[in-house]
N, C-alpha and C positions, 0 to 999 in steps of 0.2 A: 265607539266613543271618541269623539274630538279632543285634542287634549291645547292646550293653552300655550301659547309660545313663549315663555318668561320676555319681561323685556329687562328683569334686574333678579341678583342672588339675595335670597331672605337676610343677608349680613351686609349687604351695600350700601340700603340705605341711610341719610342722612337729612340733617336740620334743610342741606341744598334741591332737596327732591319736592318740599313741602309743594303742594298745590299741584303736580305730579301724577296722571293717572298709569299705575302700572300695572302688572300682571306677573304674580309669583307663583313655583310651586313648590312643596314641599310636604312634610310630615306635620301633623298636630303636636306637638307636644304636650300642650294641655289646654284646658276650656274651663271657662269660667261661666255662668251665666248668672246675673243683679239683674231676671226680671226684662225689663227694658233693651239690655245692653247684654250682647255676650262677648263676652272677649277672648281667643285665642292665642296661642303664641305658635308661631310657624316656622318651622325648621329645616335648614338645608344643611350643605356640608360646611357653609358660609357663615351661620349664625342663626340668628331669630329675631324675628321682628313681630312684636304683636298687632296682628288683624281683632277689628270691632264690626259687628255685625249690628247696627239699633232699629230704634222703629220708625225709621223715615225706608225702610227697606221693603219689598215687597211682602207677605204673610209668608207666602212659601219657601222665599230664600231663610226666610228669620227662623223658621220651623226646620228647613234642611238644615242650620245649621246647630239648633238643638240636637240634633243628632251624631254632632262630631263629637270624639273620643281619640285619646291618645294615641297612636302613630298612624291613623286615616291619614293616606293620601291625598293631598287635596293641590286643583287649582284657584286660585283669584285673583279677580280686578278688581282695581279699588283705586280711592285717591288719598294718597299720603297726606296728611294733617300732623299737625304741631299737639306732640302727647301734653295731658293737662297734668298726669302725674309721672313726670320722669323717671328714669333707672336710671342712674350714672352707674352701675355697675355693667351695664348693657352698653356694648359701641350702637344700636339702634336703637338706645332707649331713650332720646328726643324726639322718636315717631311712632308715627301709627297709622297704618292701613284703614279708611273704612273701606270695607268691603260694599260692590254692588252685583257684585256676579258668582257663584260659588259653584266646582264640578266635583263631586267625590271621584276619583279615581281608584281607590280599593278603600274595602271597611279593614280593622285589624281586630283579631284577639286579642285580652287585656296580655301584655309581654312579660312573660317569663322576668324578667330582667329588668331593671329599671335604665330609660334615654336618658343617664348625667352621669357624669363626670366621677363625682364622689360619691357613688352607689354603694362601694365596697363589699360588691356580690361574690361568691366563691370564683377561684380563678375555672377549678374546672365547668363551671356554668356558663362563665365569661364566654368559655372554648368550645362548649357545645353549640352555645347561642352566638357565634360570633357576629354573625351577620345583624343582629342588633344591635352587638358591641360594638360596632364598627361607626353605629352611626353618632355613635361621643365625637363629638367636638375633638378632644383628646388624640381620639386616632385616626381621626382625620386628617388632622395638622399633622400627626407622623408618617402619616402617608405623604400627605404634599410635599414634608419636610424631606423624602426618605427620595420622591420624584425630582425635585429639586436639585437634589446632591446629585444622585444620576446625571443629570443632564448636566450640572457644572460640569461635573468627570470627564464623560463625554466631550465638553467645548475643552476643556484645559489639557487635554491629552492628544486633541485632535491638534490643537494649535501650535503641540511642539513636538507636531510629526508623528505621532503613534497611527497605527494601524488597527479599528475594531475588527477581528477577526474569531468565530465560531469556530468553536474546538466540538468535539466530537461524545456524547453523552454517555454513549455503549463502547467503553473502550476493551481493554485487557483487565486482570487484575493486578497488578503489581505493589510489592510491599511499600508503604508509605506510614506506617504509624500505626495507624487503626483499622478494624474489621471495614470492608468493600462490604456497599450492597449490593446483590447479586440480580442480573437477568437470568434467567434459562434461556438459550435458543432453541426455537422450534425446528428451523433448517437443518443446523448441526448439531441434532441431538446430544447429550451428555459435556456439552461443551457450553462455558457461561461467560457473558459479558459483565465489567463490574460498571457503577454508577461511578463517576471519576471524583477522589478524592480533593483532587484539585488537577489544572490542564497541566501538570509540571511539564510533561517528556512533549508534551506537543505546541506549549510555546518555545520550546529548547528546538522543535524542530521547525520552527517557524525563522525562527534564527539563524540554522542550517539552508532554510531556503529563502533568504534572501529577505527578510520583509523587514529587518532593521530593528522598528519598534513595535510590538504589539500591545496593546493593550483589552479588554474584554471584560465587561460585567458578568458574572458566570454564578452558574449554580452549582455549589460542590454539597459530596454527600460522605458522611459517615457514620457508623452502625456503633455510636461509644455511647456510656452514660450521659446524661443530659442533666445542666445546671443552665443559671440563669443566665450564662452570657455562652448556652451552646445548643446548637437542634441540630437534628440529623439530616436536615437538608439546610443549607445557610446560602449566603450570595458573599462572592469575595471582588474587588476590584484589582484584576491580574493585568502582571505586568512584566513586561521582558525588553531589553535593549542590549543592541552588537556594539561592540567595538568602545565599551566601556570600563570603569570601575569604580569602584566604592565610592570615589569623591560624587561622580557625575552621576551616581545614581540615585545618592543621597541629596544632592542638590536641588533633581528633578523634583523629588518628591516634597522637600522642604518648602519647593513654589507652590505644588497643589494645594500642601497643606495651609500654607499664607492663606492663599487663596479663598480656599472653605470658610475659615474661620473669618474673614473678612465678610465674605459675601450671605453666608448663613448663620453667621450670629454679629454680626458687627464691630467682633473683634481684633485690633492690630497684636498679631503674635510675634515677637523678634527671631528672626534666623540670623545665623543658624544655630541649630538645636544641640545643647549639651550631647556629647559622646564621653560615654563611661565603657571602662573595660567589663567583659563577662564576670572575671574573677570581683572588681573593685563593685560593680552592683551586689553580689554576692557577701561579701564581707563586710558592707557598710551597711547595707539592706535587710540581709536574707534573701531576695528576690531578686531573677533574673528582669522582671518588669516593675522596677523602685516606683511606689508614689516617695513625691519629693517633696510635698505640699507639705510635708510635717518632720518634724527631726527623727530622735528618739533612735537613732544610726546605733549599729551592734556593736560592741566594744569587747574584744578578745579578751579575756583574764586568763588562757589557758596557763602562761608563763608564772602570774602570780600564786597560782591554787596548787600546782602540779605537786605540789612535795607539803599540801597542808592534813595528809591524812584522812581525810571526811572522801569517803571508800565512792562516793556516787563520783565522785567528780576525778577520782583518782584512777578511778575502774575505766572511766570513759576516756580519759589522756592516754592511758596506756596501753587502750584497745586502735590509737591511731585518731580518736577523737576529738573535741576539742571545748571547752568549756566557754561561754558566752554571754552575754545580758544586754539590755535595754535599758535605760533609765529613764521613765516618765516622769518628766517633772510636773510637781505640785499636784501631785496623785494619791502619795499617801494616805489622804483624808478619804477620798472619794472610794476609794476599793478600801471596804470593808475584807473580813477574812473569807462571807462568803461568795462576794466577788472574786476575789483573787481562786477561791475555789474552783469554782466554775470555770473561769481560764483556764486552771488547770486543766478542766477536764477538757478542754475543747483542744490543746495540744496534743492530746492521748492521739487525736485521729490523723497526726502528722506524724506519728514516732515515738513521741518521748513520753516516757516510763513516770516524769513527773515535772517538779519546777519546785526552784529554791526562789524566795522575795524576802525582802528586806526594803525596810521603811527608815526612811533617815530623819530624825529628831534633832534640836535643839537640844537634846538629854543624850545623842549618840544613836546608835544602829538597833533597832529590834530585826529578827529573821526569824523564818522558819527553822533556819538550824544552828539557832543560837547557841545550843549545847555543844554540838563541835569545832566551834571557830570563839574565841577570844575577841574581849571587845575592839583591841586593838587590832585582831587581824579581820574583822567586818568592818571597820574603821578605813582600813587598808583597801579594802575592793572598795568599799563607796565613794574612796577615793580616786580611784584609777577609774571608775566608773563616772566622772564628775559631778557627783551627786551631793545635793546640799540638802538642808532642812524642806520638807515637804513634797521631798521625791520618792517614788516608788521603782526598786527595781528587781528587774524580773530575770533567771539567771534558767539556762541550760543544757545539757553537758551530756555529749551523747554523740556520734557518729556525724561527720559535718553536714551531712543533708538533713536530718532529721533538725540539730541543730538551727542551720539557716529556715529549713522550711517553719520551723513554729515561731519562730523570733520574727522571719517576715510576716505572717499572721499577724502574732501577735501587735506589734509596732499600728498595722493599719487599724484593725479591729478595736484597739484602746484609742486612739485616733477619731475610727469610727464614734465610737462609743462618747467620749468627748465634747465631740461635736467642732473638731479643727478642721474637717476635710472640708471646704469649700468648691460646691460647684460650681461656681462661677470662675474658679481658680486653674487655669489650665496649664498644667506643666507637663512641655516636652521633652524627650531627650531619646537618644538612640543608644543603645545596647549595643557594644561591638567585640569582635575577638573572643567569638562561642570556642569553648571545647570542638574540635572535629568531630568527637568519638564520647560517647554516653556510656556507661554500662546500665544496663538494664537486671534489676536486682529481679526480679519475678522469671526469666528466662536463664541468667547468671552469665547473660552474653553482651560482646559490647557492639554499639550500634549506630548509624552515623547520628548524630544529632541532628540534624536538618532533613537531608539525603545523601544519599551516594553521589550525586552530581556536582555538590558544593565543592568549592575549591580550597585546599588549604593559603594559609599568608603565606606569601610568597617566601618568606626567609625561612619557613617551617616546611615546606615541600620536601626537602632531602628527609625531615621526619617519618616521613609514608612507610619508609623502607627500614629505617632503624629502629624510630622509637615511636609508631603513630599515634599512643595515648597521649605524648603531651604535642601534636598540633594544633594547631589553633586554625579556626574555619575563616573564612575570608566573609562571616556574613555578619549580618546587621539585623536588628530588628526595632522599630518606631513605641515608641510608650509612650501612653496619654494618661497620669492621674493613675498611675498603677495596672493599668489596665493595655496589655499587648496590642495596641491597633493592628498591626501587619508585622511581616518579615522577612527576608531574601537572604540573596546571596547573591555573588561572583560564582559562577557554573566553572564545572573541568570542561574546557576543551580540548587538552594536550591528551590524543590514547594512550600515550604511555603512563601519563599521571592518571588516569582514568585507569588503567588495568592495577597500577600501584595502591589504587583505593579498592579497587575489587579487595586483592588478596589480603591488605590490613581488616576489611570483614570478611575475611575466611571464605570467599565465597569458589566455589567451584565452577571450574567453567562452563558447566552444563547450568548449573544457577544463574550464571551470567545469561548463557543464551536464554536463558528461558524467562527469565522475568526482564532483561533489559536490551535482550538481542535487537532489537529493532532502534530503539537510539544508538546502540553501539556502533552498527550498522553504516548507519547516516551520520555518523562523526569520522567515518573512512573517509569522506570527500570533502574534505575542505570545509570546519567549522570558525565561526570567527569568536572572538572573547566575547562572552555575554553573562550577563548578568539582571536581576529584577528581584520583584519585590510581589506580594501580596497583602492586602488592605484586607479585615477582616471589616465587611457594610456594613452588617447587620449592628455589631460593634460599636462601628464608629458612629450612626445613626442614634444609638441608644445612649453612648458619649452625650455629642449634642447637644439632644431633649433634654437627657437628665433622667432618662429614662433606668431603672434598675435591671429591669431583664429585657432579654430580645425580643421576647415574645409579644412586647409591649409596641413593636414597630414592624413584624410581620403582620401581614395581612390574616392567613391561615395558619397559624403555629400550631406545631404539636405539643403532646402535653410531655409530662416525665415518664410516660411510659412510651414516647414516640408514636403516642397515637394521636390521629384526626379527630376531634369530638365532634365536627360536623359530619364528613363523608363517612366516617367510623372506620377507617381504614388506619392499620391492613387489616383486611377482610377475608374471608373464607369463597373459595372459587369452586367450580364446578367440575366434578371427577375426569369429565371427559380432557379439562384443558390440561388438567393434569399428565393425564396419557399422551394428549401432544404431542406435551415436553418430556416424558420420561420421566417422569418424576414421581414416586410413590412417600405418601404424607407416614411414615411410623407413629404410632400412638406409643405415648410414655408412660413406662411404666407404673405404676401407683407405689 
């Protein structure tokens, strides 16, 4: 079968083509036939332009094309004409193809699925059928949109010297946050390669040899639960430079980001970008990555309540805790009791044990624990709270993580809910001056907050040795809208400061060798200061759009169970390969 050489995309044309003969191809979308006249609309990744078939056409074309049906393959020639009943919803709805020439290239099955936009078919359908899905207009544009960025990347990082350089996909496994997924090798029986959580130790030793600036679109993997701005396999835009620091590395990237938003949405963003400390997003936020787009900032009352008796909040001061609230204004009305309920409960999955609210009146303070506080002393918080007639505020007291983390929920989510958050609103700013050192409450150990290679602030290094919980990391991390674009660091060069971080995480020097002996290694010959950053794509692409989840901007996404609904993978293999590898399947217990 000969197939048709397009000479234009089914979204090209215009009122300038009219008298025009052209040759498109594409998918049917749909068919009409009044008899006389058939009318189809024809689909590319470009758009749709409806083709007319009438009876100045030959019998057999006009009868082949009673035949067409929804996503038929089809080519056509034809001469563009001036449409009699326009679409102005349509950028080609001033024209119309007739047709003089018609090739089916394939018939289709009626689709699972429906070809638009606002179908709002089950997502796992979407995911099984993707490849139908894909041919939405929608995800098209996120693809082009997704290729797009790529390639600026690419021009903007080339232009100021970076180096694209391929790191290595079968690497070690070394501890970095989350579960590795694993290879088996077949060579080295009982011995396994992990998928690389990210290139960390091998743009560190790109660094080590000489290449300056790296940078590389990469594919990172890891084996954690999955929400909507996470999959087990993602794409990150990495990035590493010698002979730097925090200002110039933040500068760098402050251009990129001009940039993007310049060239792919048409917006001027001002640099450079707010920098707030770790602690001060924490305390005014709850969140280490602040939307800023909206107030409703946490306001301490620990000092006012500490000695008011009411055992919830006295219980939590005195365990080292600290009591807290929000105040939404002009809320009151809007959250009913069984609103505010329901918040409650949605804080239970952060920590907290409950939530005190209080609604402020023209007639003075109503709360939930009006019985143990005096009108003047809920008078007293709604004051320090700056809260007037028609505000709502939401109070809770309880160990400071648990504290910060449901008040930063909360704050966005009433936000959300509202309807303040503006996407068209884009507000940046960089996070600086992390904690070094985390403890990790599920293991009961402390751990570095980034990695072991971040560098402490320089005025905080002698900390290493005395007092390492309160150093402070020398990294940064980019927020868009509440939402973590990327993050880096300033890397240890110095091996003495490097072994001085070994031992503040306990680590033994058979631990050393064995998970990081090989960068150690190559920091004996001569390392220069470096430091970078990693851009989360997938992320920042969904930013953009305006997209909700990632999945919306990968081509193949897996679902929340981390499976393929196309390939169906992971899959079940064949005994033998098993044996290969050494590896025998246990069946679990019942």
């Amino acid at each position: 079968m000969s197939v048709y050489k397009r000479s234009h995309m089914c979204g090209e044309l215009r009122e300038s083509h009219i008298g025009q003969e052209v040759v498109l191809n594409g998918w049917i979308q749909k068919r009409r036939n009044l008899g006389g006249l058939i009318f189809c609309d024809l689909r590319d990744k470009t758009g749709i332009t409806q083709i007319v078939f009438d009876d100045q056409v030959p019998k057999e074309l006009f009868e082949k094309a009673d035949t067409l049906r929804s996503e038929y393959v089809v080519g056509i020639r034809g001469r563009v004409a001036e449409r009699e009943s326009k679409n102005p919803d349509l950028p080609t709805g001033d024209i119309e193809v007739f047709v003089s020439d018609l090739i089916i290239y394939s018939t289709a099955d009626t689709p699972p699925i429906y070809i638009k936009d606002d179908d709002n078919v089950d997502d796992n359908l979407r995911l099984k059928y993707r490849y139908l899905d894909l041919r939405k207009k929608k995800m098209q544009d996120n693809l082009t949109f997704r290729h797009n960025l790529a390639k600026l990347t690419r021009d903007y990082f080339s232009e100021n010297g970076f180096t694209e350089v391929e790191t290595p996909v079968l690497i070690k496994s070394t501890p970095e946050g989350a579960r590795d997924y694993l290879v088996p090798s077949r060579v080295n029986r009982g011995r396994f390669y992990a998928l690389p959580q990210s290139p960390q130790m091998f743009k560190q030793l790109l660094m080590v040899g000489g290449t300056d600036r790296y940078m590389q679109i990469v594919k990172c993997f890891r084996d954690e639960d999955l929400r909507a701005d996470r999959q087990p396999e993602f794409t990150q835009i990495d990035l590493e430079m010698s002979f730097v620091d925090i200002d110039d590395v933040i500068e760098i990237q402050e251009g990129y980001l001009k940039r993007v938003f310049k060239e792919m949405k048409g917006v001027d963003i001002e640099t450079p970008f707010p920098r707030i400390t770790y602690d001060e997003a924490m305390t005014r936020y709850g969140s280490d990555k602040p939307d800023t787009r909206v107030g409703f900032e946490l306001q301490d009352i620990t000092e006012l309540v500490k000695d008011c008796g009411f055992k919830v909040f006295t219980d939590a001061i005195e365990a080292g805790g600290s009591v807290r609230g929000i105040c939404i204004t002009g809320a009151a009305d809007t959250y009913t009791r069984k609103k505010i309920d329901k918040l409650t409960e949605l804080v239970k999955s952060y920590g907290a044990r409950g939530m005190v609210w209080m609604k402020v009146t023209a007639d003075g303070v109503s709360s939930s624990v009006n019985k143990f506080f005096s009108p003047e002393q809920l008078q007293e918080i709604a004051d320090r709270m700056g809260a007037g007639a028609g505000d709502l505020i939401l109070i809770i007291s309880d160990r400071n993580k648990v504290v910060f983390d449901s008040l930063g929920f909360l704050r966005r989510h009433i936000a959300d809910e509202m309807g303040l958050l503006d996407d068209e609103q884009y507000e940046l700013l960089w996070v600086v001056d992390f904690p070094l050192f985390e403890y990790d409450e599920e293991s009961g150990q402390y751990h570095a907050m980034h990695h072991p290679f971040t560098s402490p602030k320089e005025e905080d290094a002698e900390l290493l040795k005395s007092d390492p919980m309160k150093a402070r990391a020398n990294a940064y991390d980019i927020v868009l809208n509440g939402v973590e674009l990327g993050g880096g660091s300033i890397r240890i060069h110095d091996r003495e400061m490097q072994e001085d971080m070994f031992r503040a995480l306990s680590m033994s020097q058979e631990e050393i060798d064995e998970k990081f002996g090989f960068l150690v290694e190559a920091f004996k010959y001569g390392t220069p200061p470096h430091g970078g950053l990693a851009y989360g794509m997938d992320r920042l692409v969904m930013l953009l759009t305006g997209e909700k989840s990632i999945r919306e901007v990968i081509a193949f996404p897996k679902n929340q169970n981390a499976q393929c609904m196309v390939s169906e993978a992971p899959g079940v293999v064949e005994e033998e390969q098993l044996e290969e590898l050494g590896i025998r399947i246990e069946e679990e217990a019942e």
